[in-house]
N, C-alpha and C positions, 0 to 999 in steps of 0.2 A: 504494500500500500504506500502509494506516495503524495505527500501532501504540494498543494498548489501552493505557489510563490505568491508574494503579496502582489506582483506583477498579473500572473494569471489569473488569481482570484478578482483581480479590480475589474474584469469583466463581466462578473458572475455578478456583481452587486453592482453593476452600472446600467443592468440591464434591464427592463421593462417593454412592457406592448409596444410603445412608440418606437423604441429603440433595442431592437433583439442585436443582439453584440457575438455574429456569428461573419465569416469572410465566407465567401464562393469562389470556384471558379468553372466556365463554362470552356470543354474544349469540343471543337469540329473534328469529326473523322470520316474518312472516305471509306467504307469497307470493302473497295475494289480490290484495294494491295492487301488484302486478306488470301492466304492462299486457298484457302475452301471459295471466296467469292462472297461471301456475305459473315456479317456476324450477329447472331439473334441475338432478345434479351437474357435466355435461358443460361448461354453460357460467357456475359455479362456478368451475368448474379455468381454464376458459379467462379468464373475470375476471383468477386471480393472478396468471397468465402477461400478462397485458396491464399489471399494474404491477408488473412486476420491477423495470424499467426507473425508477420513481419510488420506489419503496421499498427500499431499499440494503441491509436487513437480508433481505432477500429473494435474494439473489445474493451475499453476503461470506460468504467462507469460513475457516476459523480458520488460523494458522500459527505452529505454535510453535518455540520458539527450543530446539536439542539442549538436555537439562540443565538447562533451567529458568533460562540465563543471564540472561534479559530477559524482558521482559515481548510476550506474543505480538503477530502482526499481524494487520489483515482485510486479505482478500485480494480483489477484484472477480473473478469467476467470469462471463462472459458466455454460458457453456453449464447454464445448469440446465432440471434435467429437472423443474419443476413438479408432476406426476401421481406423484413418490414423496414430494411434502412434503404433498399435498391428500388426503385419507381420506375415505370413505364407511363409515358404521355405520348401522344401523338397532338402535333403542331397542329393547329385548326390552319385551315387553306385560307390565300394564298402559301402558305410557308415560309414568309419570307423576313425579312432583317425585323421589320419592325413588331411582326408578327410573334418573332424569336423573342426579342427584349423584353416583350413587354410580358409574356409568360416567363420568364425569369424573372422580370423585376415582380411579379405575384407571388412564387416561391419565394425569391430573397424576404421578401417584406413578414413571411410567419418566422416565429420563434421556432426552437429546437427544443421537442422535449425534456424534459431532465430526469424522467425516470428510465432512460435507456442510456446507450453510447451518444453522445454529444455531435453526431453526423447524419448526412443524410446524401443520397446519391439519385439524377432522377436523368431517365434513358428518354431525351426528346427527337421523336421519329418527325419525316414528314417537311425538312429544310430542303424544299422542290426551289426554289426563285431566290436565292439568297448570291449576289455576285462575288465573283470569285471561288466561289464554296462550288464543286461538282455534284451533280442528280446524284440522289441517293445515299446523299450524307445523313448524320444520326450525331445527336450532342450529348453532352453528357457534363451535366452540371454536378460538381460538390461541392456541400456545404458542411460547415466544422463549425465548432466555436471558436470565436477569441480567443478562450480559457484554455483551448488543448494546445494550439500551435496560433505563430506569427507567420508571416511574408516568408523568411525564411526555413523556417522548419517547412512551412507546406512546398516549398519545391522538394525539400526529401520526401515527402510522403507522394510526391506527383512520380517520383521517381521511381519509388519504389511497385508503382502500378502499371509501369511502362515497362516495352522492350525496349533494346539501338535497334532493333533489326525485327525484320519483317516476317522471319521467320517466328514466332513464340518459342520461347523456350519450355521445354518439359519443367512438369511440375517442378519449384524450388521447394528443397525440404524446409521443412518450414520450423522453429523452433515448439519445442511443447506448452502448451500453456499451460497454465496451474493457475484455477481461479482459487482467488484469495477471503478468506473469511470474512465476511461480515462481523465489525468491529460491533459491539453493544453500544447502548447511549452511555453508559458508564463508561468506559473505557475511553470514547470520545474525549467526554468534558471531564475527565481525570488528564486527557494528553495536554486538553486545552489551559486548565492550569497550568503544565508544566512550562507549556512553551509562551506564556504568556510573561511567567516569568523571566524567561530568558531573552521577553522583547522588552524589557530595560536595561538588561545590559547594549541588545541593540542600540535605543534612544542614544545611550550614552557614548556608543562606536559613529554615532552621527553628527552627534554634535564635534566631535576628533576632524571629520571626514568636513565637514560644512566652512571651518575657519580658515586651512589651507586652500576649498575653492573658493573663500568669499578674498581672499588676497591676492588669488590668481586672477579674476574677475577683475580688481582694483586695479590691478598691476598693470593689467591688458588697454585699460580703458585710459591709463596716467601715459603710455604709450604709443597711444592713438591708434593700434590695434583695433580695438570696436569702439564702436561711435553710441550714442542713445541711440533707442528704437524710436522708431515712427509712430505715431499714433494709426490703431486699426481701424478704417471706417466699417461705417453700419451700413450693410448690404443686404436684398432681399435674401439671402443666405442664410441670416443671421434670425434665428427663433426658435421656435421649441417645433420642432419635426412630429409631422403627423405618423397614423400607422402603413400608410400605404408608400408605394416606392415607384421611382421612374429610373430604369436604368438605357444607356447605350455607351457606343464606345466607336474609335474609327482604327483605320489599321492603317499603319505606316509606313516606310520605306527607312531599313535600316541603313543603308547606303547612304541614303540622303543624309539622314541625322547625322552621320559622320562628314559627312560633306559640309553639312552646314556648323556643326562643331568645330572644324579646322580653320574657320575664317576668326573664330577669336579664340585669339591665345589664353591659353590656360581652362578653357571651356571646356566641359564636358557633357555626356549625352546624358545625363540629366540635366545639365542647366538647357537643352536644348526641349527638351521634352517641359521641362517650368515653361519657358521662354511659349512655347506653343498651345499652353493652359491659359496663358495670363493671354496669350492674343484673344482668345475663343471667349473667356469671360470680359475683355475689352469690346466686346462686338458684342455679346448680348446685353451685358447692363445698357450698350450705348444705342440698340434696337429699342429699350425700355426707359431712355432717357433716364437711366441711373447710374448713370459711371462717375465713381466721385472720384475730385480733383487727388486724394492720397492713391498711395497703390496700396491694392489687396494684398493681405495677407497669408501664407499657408505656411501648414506644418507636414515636416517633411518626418518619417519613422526612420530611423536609425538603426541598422545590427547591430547589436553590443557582443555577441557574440566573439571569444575568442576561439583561434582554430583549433584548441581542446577540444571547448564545450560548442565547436559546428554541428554533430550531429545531436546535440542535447532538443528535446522536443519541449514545446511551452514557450512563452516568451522573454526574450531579453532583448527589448526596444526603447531605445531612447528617443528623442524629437529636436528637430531641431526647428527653426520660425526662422524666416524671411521673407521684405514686401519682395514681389514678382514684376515689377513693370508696369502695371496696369494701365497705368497714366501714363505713360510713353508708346507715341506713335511708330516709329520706326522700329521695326523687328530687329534689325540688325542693332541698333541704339539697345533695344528691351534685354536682348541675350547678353552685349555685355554689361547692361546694369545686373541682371540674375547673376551670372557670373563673380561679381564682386561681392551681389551682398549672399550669396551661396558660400562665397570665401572667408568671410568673415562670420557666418552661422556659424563653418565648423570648426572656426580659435575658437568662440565660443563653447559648446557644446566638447572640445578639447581642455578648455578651461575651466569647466562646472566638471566634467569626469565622467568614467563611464561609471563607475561604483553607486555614487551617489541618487541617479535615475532609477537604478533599481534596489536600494537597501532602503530607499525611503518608504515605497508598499509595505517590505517586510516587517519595517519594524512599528508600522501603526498597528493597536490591534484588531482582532479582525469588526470585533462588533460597531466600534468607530466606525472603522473603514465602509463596512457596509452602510450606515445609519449616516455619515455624511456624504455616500453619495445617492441615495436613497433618498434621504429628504430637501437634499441639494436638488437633486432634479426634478424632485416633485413641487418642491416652491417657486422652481425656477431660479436660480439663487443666479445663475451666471448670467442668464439674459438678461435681467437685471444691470448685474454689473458691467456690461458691455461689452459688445465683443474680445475675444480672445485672440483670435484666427476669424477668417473667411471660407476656407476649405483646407481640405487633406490632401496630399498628393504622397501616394506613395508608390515606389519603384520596386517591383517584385521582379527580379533578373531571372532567365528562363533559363534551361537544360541547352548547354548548345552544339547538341544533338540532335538529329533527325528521332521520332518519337513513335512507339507502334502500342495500340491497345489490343492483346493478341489479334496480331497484324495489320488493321486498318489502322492506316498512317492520319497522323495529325494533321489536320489544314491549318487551322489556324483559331483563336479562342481569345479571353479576356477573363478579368477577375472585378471584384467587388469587395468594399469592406465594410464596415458598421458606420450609422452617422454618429456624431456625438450630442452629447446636449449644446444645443445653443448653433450648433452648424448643420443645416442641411444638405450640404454637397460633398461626395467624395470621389478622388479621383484613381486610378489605380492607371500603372505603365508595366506591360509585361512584355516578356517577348516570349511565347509559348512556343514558338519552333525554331529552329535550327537559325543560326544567323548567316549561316552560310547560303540558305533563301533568302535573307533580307527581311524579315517583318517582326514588326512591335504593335502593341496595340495601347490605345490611352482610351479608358472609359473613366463610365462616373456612375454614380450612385446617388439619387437625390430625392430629397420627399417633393411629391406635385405639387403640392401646395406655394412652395417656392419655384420649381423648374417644371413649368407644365409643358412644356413644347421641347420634350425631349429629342426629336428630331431635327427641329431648327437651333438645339444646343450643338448637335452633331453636325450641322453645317456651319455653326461659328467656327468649332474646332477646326473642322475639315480648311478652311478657307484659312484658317491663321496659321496652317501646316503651309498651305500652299503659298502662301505671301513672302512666308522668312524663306519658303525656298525658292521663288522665286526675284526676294531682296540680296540673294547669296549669291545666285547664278550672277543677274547683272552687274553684282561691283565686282564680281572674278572675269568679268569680259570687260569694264572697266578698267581695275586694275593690269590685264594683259595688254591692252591695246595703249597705257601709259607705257610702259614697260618696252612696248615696240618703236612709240616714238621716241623715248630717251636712246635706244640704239640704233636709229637711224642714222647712216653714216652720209647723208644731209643733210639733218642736222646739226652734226659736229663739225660739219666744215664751214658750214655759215656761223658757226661760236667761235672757229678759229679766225 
């Protein structure tokens, strides 16, 4: 039995009808390159059941402590019944993009039960009209909680569902389970003492841990290193999220990204993927005549993860905050302000530490923990105090590896992840297949109440892809065509 981190547990108590605190991801497969030619749902279901046994979030089951003394356990379950976590839908016709999203954004939008395994997996047939995607494709959406894995564990667990090759491989032995006893309620709130006790020794390794970053913070700032933050504006983003969800997403050219990455030094393809969020929501506030004069802000999730604990499951995430450009017209201009203030997030977020983002969960105790964010969100306590952030953006880096679900190959897919209190938009960037094809994709996740025109959200984005790449083409034929007149040897002989 192992108990949840005060990191994993903050999702369990953060969570309610408005806001279920579960990530997905949806991926495309052609079941052509299946060597039989097709793959039914039968042996689908039988797939998951063949790794229970290696995927642990597959078979843990939650247990919580009476009263909210402690922080809950996973428990090993060696009896699951698979065929209630694996689902069959057929797509209502036409079949097609929007048709897709918005039956996922119906699934993402329910909670996950919590008297089973903390997942769920759902086989959607009937993707007849969707571009780029070939006849005959079939999806396959999963959903996890917060609580079991982060961005990064769940590409191990994506991994471990997948072939490299087209061929499947014969059964993997799989290790033996041993479901583990059910602890009494005694035995619980006897642990929960103990360890309650030993979150004041914590309190007090924190306050050790808090002085050193509050002088490196000092130090950074007496340096001119980081600068004050900007004030966050209030954006229709910003409210308490209803139950229902809009989700889409567009797919990208990874080529490009790299293309257009190279024109500013020290950029990288996340600040090009920021750079291409902040155009899309510059275009629709400014559709709505609400684009305020600050730039928005987002929080970026962080792997804390050290390459020990890389294959550790649960989470170890920290955040970092920077404004995105909003207010700045030029693409080429916006990426390199992203750029800078992405530079200076992460002295920050280097300065504050990786220990401190995650000891601080730990050592509140659990009944607090739940009960201020419980009636924090129930009062509304943060809308109130005014924005924090404007959206989430976060970067889930893919396998980069061609990918086979016994045999039918990947096309291509997107992720999703929870809203928070007080922010109705979330953004996710993946790149679910090989890079060596070229594709990434940038979705969102948002309550309608805020983002009702989920399609013409997907044309802002789409259009603010194609401007910074077509702002990057014209000054690299700019710049070459200086470049020829300076070596004109006409030129230089009318300067001699």
């Amino acid at each position: 039995m192992r108990q949840l981190s005060g990191q994993d547990a903050m999702f369990l108590h953060a969570e309610s009808a408005e806001l279920p605190q579960h990530i997905f991801g949806l991926t495309i497969y052609d079941p052509s390159t299946n060597p039989g030619g097709s793959l039914n749902f039968e042996e689908i279901v039988d797939h998951f059941r063949n790794c229970v046994g290696m995927v642990r979030v597959f078979r843990q089951k939650l247990v919580e402590v009476p009263f909210s003394l402690d922080q809950p356990y996973w428990l090993d379950d060696a009896d699951i019944d698979v065929e209630l976590h694996v689902h069959q839908i057929a797509l209502p016709q036409p079949g097609d993009w929007r048709t897709l999203c918005d039956m996922v954004s119906r699934i993402h939008a329910r909670p996950l039960a919590r008297d089973a395994p903390l997942w769920e997996a759902y086989v959607i047939d009937g993707l007849n009209t969707i571009e780029g995607v070939p006849p005959g494709c079939f999806a396959l959406m999963m959903k996890v909680h917060h609580a079991a894995m982060d961005g990064a564990s769940a590409v191990e667990m994506y991994a471990a569902l997948h072939d490299f090759e087209v061929q499947p491989k014969s059964l993997r032995s799989q290790p033996v389970v041993v479901a583990e006893r059910m602890p009494s309620q005694i035995e619980l709130i006897t642990k929960a003492y103990t360890n309650n006790v030993r979150n004041i020794e914590k309190i007090g390794s924190l306050a050790s841990l808090a002085w050193p970053t509050y002088r490196r913070i000092k130090e950074s700032y007496k340096t001119d290193l980081l600068h004050p933050s900007s004030p966050v504006p209030k954006t229709r983003f910003n409210g308490r999220p209803g139950r229902a969800r809009t989700i889409g997403a567009i797919r990208v050219d990874y080529a490009v990204v790299q293309a257009i990455r190279s024109r500013v030094v020290g950029a990288t393809s996340n600040d090009v993927m920021l750079t291409i969020v902040a155009g899309g929501l510059r275009r629709y506030l400014q559709q709505k005549n609400e684009l305020p004069k600050e730039s928005l802000s987002v929080a970026c999730p962080i792997n804390l993860r050290s390459k020990r604990s890389a294959d550790d499951e649960g989470n170890s995430v920290g955040f970092m905050t920077l404004p995105i450009g909003t207010a700045i017209a030029d693409p080429l201009l916006r990426l390199s302000e992203v750029r800078m203030e992405s530079y200076e997030a992460k002295l920050y977020t280097q300065a504050l530490g990786k220990r401190l983002a995650v000891e601080i969960p730990n050592a509140i105790p659990a009944v607090l923990f739940s009960n201020l964010l419980h009636y924090g969100q129930r009062l509304g306590i943060l809308e109130r105090l005014g924005p924090f952030l404007n959206t989430v953006v976060t970067n889930v880096p893919g396998l980069p590896r061609e990918l086979y679900l016994r045999g039918s190959k990947v096309v291509t897919g997107f992720a999703g992840g929870p809203l928070l209190p007080g922010v109705g938009l979330f953004h996710t960037v993946t790149s679910t297949i090989s890079k060596r094809q070229g594709e990434s994709a940038i979705s969102f996740s948002a309550c309608p109440m805020m983002l009702s025109d989920a399609e013409n959200y997907e044309h802002c984005l789409r259009e603010s892809y194609e401007e910074l790449q077509m702002r990057v083409q014209k000054k690299a034929k700019l710049d070459q065509s200086r470049q020829g007149r300076a070596s004109d040897p006409r030129r230089k002989a009318v300067a001699a």
